[in-house]
C-alpha positions in Angstrom: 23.4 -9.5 0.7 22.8 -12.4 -1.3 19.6 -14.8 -1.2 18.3 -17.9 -3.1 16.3 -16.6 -6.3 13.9 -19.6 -5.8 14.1 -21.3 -2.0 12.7 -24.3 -3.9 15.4 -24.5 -5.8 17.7 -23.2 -3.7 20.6 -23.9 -6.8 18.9 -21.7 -9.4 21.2 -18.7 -8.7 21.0 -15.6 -6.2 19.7 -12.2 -6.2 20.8 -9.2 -4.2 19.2 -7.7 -1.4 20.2 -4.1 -0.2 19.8 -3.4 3.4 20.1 -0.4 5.3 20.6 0.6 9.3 20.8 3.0 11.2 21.9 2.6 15.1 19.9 3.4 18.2 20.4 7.4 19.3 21.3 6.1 22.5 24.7 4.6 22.2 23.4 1.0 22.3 20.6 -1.0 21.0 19.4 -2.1 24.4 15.6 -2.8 23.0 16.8 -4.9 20.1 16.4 -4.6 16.3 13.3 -3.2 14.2 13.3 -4.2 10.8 10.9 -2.0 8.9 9.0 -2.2 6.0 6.6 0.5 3.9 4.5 -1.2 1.8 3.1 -0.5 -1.5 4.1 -3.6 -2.7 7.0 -3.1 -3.9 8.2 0.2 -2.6 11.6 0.8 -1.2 12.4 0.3 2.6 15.5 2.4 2.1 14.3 5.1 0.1 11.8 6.2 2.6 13.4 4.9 5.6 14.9 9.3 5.7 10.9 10.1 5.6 9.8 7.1 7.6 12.3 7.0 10.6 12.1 10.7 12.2 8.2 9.4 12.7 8.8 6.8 15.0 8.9 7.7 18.9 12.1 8.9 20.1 11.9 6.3 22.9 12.2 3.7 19.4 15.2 5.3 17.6 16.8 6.1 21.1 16.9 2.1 22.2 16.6 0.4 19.2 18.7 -0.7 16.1 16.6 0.4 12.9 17.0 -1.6 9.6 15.1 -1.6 6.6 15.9 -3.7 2.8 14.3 -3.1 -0.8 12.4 -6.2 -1.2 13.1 -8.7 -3.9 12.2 -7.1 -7.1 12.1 -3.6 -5.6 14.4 -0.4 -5.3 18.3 -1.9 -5.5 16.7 -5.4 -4.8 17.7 -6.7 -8.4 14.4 -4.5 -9.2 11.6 -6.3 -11.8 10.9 -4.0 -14.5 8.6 -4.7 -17.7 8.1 -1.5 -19.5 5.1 -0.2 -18.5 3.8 2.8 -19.1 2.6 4.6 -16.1 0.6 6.5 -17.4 -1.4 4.6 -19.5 -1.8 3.0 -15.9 -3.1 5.6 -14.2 -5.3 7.1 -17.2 -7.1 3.3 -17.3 -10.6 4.2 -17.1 -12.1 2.2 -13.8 -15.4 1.8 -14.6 -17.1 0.6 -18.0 -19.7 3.0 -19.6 -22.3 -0.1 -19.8 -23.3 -2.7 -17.3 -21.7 -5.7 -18.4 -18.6 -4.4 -20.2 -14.9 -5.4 -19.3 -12.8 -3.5 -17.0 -11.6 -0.5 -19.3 -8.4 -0.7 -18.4 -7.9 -4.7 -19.4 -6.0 -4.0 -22.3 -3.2 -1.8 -19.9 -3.4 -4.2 -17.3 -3.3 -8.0 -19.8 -0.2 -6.0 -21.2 2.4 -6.5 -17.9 1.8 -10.3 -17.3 3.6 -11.2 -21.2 6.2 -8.1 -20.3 7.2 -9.6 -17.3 7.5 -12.9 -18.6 9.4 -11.2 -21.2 11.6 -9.5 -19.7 12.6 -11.4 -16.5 10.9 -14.5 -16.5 12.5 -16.5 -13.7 12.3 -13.6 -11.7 8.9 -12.7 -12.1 7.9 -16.4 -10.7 9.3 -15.7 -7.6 8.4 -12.1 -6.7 5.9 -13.1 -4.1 5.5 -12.3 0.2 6.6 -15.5 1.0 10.1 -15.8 -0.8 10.6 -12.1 0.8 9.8 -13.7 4.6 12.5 -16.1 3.5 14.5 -13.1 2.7 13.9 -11.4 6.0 14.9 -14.2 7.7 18.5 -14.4 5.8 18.6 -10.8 7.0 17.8 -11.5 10.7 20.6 -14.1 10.5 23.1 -11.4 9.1 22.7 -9.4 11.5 23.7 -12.2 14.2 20.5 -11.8 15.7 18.3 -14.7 17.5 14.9 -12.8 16.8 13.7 -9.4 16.0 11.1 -6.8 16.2 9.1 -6.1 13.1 6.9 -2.6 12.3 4.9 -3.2 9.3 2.7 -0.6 7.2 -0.6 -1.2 4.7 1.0 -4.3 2.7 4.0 -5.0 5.3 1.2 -6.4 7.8 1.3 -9.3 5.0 4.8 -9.6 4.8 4.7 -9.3 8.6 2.2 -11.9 9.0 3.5 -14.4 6.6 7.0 -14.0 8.6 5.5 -14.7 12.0 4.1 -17.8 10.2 7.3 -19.3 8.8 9.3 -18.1 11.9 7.4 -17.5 14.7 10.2 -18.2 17.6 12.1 -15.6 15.7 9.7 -12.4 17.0 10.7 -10.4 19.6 7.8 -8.1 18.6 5.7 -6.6 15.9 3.7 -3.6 14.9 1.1 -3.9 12.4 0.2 -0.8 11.0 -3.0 -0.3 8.8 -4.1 -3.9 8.1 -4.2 -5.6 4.5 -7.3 -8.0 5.4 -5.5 -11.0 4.5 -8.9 -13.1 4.9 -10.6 -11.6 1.9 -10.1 -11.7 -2.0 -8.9 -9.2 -3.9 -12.7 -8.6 -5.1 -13.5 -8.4 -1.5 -10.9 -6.2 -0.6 -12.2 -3.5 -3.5 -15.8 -4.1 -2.0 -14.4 -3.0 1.9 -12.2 -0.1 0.6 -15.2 1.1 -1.8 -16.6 3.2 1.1 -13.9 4.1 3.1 -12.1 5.7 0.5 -16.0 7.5 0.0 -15.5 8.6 3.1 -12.6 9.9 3.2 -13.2 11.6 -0.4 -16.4 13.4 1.8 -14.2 14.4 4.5 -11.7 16.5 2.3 -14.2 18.2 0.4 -16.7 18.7 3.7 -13.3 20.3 5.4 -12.6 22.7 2.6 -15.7 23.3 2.5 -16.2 25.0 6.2 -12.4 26.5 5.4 -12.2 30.2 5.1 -11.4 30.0 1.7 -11.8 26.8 0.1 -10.0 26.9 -3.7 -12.9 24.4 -4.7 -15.7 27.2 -3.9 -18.7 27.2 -1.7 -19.9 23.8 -2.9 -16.5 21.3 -3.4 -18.8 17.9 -3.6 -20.4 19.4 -6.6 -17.0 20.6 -7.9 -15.7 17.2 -7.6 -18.9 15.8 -9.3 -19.1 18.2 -12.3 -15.0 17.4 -12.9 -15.3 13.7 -13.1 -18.5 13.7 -15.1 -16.6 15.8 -17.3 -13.6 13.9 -17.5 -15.3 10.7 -18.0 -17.0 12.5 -21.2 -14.0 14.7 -22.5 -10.4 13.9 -21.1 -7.7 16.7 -20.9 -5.1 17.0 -23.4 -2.1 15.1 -23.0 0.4 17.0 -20.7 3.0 16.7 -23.3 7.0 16.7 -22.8 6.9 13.1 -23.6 3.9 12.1 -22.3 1.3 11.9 -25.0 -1.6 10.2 -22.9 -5.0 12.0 -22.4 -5.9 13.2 -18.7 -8.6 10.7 -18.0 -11.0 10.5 -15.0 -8.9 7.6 -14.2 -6.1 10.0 -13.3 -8.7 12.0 -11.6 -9.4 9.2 -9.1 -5.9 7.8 -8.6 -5.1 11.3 -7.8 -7.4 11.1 -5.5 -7.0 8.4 -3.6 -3.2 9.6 -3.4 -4.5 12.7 -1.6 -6.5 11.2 1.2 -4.3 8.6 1.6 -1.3 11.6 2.2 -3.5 14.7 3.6 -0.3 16.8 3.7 -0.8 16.8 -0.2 -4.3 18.1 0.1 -3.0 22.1 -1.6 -1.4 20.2 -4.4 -4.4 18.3 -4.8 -6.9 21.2 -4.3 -5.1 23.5 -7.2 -4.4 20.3 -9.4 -8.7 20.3 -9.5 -9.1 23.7 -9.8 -6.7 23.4 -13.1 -8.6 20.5 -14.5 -11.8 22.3 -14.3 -10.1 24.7 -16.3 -8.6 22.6 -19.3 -5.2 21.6 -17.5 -4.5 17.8 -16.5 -0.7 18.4 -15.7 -1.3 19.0 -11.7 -3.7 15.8 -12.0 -1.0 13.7 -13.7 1.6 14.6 -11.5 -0.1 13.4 -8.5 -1.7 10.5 -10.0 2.3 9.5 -10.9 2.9 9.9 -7.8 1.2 7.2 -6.4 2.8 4.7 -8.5 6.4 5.5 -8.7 9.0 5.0 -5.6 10.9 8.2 -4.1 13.5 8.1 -6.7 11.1 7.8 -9.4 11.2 4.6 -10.6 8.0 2.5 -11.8 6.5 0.4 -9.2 3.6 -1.1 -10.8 5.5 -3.9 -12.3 6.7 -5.4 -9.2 3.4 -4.0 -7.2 1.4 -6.6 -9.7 3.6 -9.4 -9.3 3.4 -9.5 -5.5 -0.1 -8.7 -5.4 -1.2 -11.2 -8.1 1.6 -13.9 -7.3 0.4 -13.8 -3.7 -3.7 -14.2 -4.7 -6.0 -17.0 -6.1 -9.2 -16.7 -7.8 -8.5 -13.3 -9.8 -11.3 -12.1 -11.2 -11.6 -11.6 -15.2 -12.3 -8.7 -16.9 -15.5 -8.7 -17.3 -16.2 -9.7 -13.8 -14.1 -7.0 -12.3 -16.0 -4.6 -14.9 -19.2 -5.8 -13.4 -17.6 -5.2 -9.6 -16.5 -1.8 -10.8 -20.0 -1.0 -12.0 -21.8 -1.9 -9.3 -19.3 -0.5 -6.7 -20.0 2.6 -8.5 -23.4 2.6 -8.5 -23.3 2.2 -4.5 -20.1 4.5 -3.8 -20.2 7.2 -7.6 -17.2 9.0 -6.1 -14.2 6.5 -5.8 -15.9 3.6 -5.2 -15.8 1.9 -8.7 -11.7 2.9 -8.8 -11.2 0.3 -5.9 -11.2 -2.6 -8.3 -8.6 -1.1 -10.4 -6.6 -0.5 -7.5 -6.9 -3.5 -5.5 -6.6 -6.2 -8.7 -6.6 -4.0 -12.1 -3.3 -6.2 -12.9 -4.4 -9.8 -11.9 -7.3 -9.8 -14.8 -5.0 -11.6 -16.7 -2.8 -12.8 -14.5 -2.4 -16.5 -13.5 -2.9 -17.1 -10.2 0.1 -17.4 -7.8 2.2 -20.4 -6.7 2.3 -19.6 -3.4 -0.7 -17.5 -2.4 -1.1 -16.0 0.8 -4.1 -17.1 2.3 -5.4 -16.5 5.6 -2.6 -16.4 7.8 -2.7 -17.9 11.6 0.4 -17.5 13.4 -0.2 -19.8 15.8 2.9 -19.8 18.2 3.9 -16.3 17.5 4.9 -14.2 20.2 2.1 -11.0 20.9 1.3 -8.6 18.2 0.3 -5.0 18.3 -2.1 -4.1 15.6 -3.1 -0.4 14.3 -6.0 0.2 12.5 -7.4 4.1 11.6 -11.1 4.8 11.9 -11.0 7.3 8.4 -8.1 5.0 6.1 -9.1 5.2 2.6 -6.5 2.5 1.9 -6.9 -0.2 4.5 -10.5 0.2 6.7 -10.6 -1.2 9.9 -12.3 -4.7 9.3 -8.4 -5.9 7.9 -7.4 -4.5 11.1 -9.7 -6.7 13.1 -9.7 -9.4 11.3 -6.0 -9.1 11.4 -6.1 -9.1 15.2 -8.4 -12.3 15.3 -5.7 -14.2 13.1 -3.1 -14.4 16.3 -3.5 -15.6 19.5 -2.1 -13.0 21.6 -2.8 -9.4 19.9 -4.1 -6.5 20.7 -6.1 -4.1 18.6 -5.5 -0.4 18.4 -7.5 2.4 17.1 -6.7 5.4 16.6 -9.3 8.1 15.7 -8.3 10.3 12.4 -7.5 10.4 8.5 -4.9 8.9 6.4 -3.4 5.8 5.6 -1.4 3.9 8.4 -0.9 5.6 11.8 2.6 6.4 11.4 2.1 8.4 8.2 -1.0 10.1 9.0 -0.9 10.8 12.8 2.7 10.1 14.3 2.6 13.0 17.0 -0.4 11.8 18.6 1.1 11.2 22.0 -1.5 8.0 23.1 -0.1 6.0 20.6 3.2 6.2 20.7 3.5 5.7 24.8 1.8 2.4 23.9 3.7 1.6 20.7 7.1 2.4 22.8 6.0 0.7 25.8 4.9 -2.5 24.0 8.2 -2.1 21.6 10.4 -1.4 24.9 9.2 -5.2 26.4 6.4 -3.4 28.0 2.4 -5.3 27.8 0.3 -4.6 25.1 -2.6 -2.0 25.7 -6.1 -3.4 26.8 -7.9 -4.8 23.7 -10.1 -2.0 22.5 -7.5 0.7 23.4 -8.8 3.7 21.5 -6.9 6.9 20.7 -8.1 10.2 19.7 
């Protein structure tokens, strides 16, 4: 479907949005309409809506319509691509070998901003949360619908929350799953994600350890320690085939994070250490690519940084976020320092956005449901109850266990979906404080 490129300029030309649905099992749609979206930024609703939909509750798909689009500047969304290479992304070094040096990876990162502008300039401008709300909207008034129900994962609680600001009347319900903590920077977001993704780090190597066999031998956390001291030292040959970057220990951490964010990818993780520690980066690489390509394969960091740094104010420099990476380090030695390149690597250079989403209060929106996960490495639960705060009817759900979002990580647990299908059915939301184990 067609949408305004720019809403401010609502003459400026059109871009195409691709939406998919898939009907309620049942026969009829007697709960309504959930529009979905995954996250990432900039991943593609429709791609993993196959992987994404057999999770919800069968009480969802049996009474309720599912749709799901590619964001603007995403999947078959008129998708914004620059030309960077991924792996020089995900070999950036995170944190400086001297207090007070720039961010390693600044160079990598100051390259996309001049790409983009390069490459797709009006485009670029307008690849922010806010013109995608907009775009939801023109979706919901496709479909012929009044209002709609909304289930939103890791970076769709911001689109989700932005929406129920612009068009509050128009939400039937929504489902915010693993909270972005809209109320903090970028900075601040690496500084709360620094020890959750710690701790999740310590939970998979803990849990191999007291395995019958674990791959990383009797002592992982040393394993993991004596790999990424010696990465950061020597990196591993290039894997070759076309790629002709080194392994660095910057693979070695977005590989990581990629793996206790998805547990299910824990053997491919576990062999793709043991292989390092023996000379071969491929199994590193490949996971570390993972993380920052969509299902089909295609790049997502170009469009990932636009959202992210279109939507923020106040980006940190590169020798500030060097400094941040440093001393997250020196507090969390594991993972702690890669939080800064994850959470605002790109935005070093970046000019701040036009239309920055900044602590969002949805003051008339209807009553949210908001999922949190005690161990997500990704999104910890202070987003989640800070996210709860920022309406004034929402409830706050925990659920006890690893992984990123609920739905990804944990969707068999039977306490959460009763209340996620209740509230989704019409039902109340569960008694602030409801926790799940």
């Amino acid at each position: 479907m067609p949408v305004p490129l720019d809403y401010t300029h609502p003459d400026a030309g059109t871009l195409q949005i691709a939406v998919s649905r898939i009907a309620a099992t049942g026969g009829a749609a007697t709960d309504g309409t959930l529009v979905m979206n995954p996250g990432g930024p900039g991943e593609s609703g429709n791609q993993i809506l196959p992987v994404e939909y057999p999770l919800l509750p069968a009480a969802v798909r049996d009474r309720m319509d599912v749709v799901t689009f590619d964001p603007r500047s995403t999947g078959a969304s008129d998708p914004l691509q620059c030309g960077t290479d991924l792996s020089a992304v995900t070999s950036a070094v995170p944190v400086p070998a001297h207090k007070g040096d720039e961010l390693p990876g600044t160079p990598v990162f100051a390259a996309i901003p001049p790409a983009c502008a390069a490459a797709a300039p009006a485009l670029t401008a307008v690849t922010d949360t806010v013109s995608t709300a907009r775009d939801l909207d023109r979706i919901r008034q496709a479909l012929g619908l009044a209002t709609i129900s909304y289930y939103g994962l890791s970076y769709g609680t911001v689109l989700g929350t932005v929406y129920a600001s612009l068009f509050p009347h128009r939400v039937r319900a929504m489902v915010l799953d693993g909270a972005v903590d809209q109320f903090a920077s970028l900075a601040a977001q690496a500084t709360e994600q620094a020890p959750a993704a710690e701790r999740s780090l310590t939970h998979l190597l803990d849990a191999c350890a007291a395995g019958p066999s674990c791959p990383l031998g009797s002592n992982p956390t040393a394993f993991f320690a004596d790999l990424s001291s010696s990465m950061t030292a020597h990196p591993l040959p290039a894997p070759g085939n076309g790629d002709n970057t080194p392994v660095t220990v910057g693979d070695l951490d977005t590989a990581t994070l990629f793996a206790v964010s998805v547990p299910g990818f824990t053997p491919l993780y576990d062999s793709a250490l043991v292989a390092a520690s023996h000379g071969d980066g491929r199994g590193l690489r490949h996971l570390a690519l993972e993380f920052v390509v969509d299902v089909d394969g295609a790049p997502l960091v170009d469009a990932q940084w636009a959202i992210v740094c279109n939507d923020s104010t106040g980006h940190l420099g590169p020798a500030a976020a060097g400094n941040l990476a440093w001393t997250l380090a020196a507090r969390y030695p594991r993972l702690g320092g890669y939080t800064v390149n994850y959470n605002l690597g790109g935005c070093v250079t970046w000019p701040d956005g036009r239309r920055p989403v900044t602590a969002q209060r949805p003051v008339d929106a209807s009553p949210v449901l908001v999922i949190g996960n005690t161990g997500d490495p990704n999104t910890p639960l202070t987003g989640t109850r800070h996210l709860a705060t920022a309406f004034p009817h929402a409830s706050q759900l925990t659920w006890v266990g690893w992984g990123h979002t609920w739905l990804l990580s944990g969707p068999s647990d039977v306490c959460v979906q009763a209340y996620v299908s209740r509230y989704l059915g019409g039902g109340p939301l569960p008694p602030p404080g409801t926790v799940c184990h």
